[in-house]
ROTOR-476471 format. One line per 2 residues: for each residue x, y negated, z of C-alpha. Coordinates in steps of 0.2 Angstrom, whole numbers, plus 2048, in hexadecimal, padded with zeros to 3 digits. Last residue first. Layout:
# residues N
X:Y:Z ~ ...
# end
This chain:
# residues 115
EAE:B90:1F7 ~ EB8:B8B:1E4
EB0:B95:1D6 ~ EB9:BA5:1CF
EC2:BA2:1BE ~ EC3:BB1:1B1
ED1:BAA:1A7 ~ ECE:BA6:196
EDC:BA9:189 ~ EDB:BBC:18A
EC9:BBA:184 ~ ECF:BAE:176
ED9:BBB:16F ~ ECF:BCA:16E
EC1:BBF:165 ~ ECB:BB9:159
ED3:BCB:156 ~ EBE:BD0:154
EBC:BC2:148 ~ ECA:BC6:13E
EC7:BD9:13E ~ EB3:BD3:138
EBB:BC9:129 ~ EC8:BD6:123
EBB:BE3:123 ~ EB1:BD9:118
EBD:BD5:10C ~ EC0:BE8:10A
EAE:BEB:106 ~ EAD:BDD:0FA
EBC:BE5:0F2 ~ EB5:BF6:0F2
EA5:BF0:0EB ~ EAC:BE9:0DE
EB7:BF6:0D9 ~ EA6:C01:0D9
E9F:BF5:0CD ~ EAF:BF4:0C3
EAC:C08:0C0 ~ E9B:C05:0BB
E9E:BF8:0B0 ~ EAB:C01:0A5
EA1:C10:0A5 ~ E91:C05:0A0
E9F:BFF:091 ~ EA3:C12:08C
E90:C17:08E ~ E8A:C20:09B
E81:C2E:098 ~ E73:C39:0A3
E6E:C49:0A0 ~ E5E:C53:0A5
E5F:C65:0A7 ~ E56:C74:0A1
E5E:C84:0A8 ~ E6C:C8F:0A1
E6C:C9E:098 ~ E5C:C9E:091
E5F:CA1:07F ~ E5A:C90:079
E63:C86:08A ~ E73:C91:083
E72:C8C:073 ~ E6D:C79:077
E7B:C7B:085 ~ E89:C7E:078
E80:C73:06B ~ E81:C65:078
E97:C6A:07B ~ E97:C68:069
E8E:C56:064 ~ E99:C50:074
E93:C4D:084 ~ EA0:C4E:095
E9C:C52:0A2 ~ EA0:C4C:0B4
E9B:C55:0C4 ~ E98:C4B:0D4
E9E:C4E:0E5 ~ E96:C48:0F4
E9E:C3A:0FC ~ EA2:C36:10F
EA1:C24:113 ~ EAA:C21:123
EA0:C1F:132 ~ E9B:C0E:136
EA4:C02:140 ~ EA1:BFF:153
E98:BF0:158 ~ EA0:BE3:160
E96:BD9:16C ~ E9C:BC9:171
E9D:BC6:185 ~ E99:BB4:189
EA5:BA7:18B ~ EA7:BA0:19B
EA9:B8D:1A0 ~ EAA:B8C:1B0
EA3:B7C:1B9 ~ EA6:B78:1CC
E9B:B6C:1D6 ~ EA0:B66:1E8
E94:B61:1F0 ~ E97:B51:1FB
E93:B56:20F ~ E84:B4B:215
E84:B49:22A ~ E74:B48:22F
E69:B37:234 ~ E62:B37:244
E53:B2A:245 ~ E51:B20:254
E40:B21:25C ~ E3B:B10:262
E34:B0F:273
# end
């Protein structure tokens, strides 16, 4: 007797992709920069015989002095006017990215695969 072979019944599968973005990270800002203060004086031949007298008598401490020159001041201050720019440009950058982001995430639905 020949054994006849039962062959099951194949359901098609039913494949589903959903795209998803992944979740971005956004790290908070830093704090804000807090400055110290910083004490300007200014040199002249009079204000140094002033402190040279008093240095001589012992009325004030030794100190060491640093000096700019009117050009280096110049650069200086355009250094820090660089870096604020940059710093701006920057800022603009990441709160584009981060409204980009915002955006397309109300854009994609959340799907839920089909049973």
């Amino acid at each position: 007797m020949q054994s006849r072979q039962v062959i099951p019944e194949v359901k098609p599968v039913e494949i589903i992709t959903i795209e998803k973005p992944a979740p971005v990270y956004h790290p908070p800002f830093p704090n804000e920069i807090q400055f110290n203060p910083v004490e300007w004086k200014v040199l002249t031949p009079e204000t140094m015989d002033v402190y040279l007298t008093e240095l001589r008598s012992g009325e004030v401490a030794p100190q060491a002095w640093y000096g700019l020159t009117s050009k280096g001041y110049e650069n200086l201050s355009g250094n820090m006017a660089d870096i604020k720019r940059y710093l701006r440009q920057l800022l603009s950058i990441v709160q584009y990215y981060r409204e980009l982001d915002e955006s397309l995430s109300e854009v994609v639905p959340t799907e839920k695969p089909k049973q």
